[in-house]
N, C-alpha and C positions, 0 to 999 in steps of 0.2 A: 537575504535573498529568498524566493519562495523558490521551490521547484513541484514541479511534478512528475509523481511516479505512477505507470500505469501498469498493468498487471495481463494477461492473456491466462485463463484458466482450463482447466483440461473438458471434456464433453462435460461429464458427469460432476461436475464439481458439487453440487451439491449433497450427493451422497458421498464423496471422496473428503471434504473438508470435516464431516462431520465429528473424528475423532480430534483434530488440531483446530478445530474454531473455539475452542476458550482460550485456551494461549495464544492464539493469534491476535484475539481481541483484547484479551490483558497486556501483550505489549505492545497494542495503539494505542489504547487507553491511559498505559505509563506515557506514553510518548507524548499524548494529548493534553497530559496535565502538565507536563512539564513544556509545552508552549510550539513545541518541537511539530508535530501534525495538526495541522487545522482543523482538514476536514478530509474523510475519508468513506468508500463506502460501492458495493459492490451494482454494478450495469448490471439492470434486471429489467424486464424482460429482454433478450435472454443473458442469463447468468454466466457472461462468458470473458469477463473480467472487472476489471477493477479501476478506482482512480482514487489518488490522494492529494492533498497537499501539503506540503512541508514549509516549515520557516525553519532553515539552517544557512551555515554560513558556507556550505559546498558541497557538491554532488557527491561527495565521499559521504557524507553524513547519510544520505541518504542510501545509497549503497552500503551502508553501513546496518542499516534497519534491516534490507534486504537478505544479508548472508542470516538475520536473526528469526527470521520471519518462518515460523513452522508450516507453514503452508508450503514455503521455496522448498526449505528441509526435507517437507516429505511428498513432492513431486506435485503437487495440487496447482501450482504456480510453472505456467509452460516457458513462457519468458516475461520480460520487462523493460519500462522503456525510464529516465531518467532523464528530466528535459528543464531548463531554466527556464520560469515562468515571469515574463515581462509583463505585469501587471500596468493597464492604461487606465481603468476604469475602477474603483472602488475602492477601497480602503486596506 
C-alpha cells in the first residue's frame, strides 16, 4: 500500500531545523534504501511543510517513522496528517 505523510512546520523552520537536519535526512535516507520512502521532500516556496511517500504495509508503519523523526522530537514538526494513497495513474 503507498501512504502519504504530510508535515505542517513551525514559522521559522528553516532556522529551527537546522541543528536536527542531518538526522532527519539520514533516517529517510535509511528508509529510502530500504524501499520503505519513495519520495520525499519539503513545500518551498514557502517552507511551511512537507510531503512524503511511503510503500508500507499500514499506517502504523508510517507512524512509526513519525515518533522517530527528530524534527517531531524536537518541536520543528507542528502536526501531521497520515493518509492511504489510491494510486489511479502511474506506476
Amino acid at each position: 500500500m503507498l501512504f502519504v505523510l504530510t508535515y505542517d512546520y513551525v514559522p521559522d523552520v528553516l532556522e529551527k531545523r537546522t541543528p536536527y537536519r542531518n538526522d532527519h535526512l539520514a533516517l529517510i535516507r535509511e528508509l529510502h534504501a530500504a524501499g520503505t520512502v519513495l519520495y520525499a521532500g519539503a513545500f518551498d516556496p514557502p517552507t511551511d511543510g512537507a510531503l512524503f511517500v511511503f510503500k508500507a504495509d499500514s499506517a502504523a508503519a508510517v507512524e512509526a517513522f513519525v515518533k522517530r523523526d527528530p524534527y517531531v522530537k524536537n518541536g520543528v514538526v507542528t502536526g501531521h496528517r497520515v493518509r492511504p494513497w489510491n494510486v489511479v495513474v502511474g506506476a
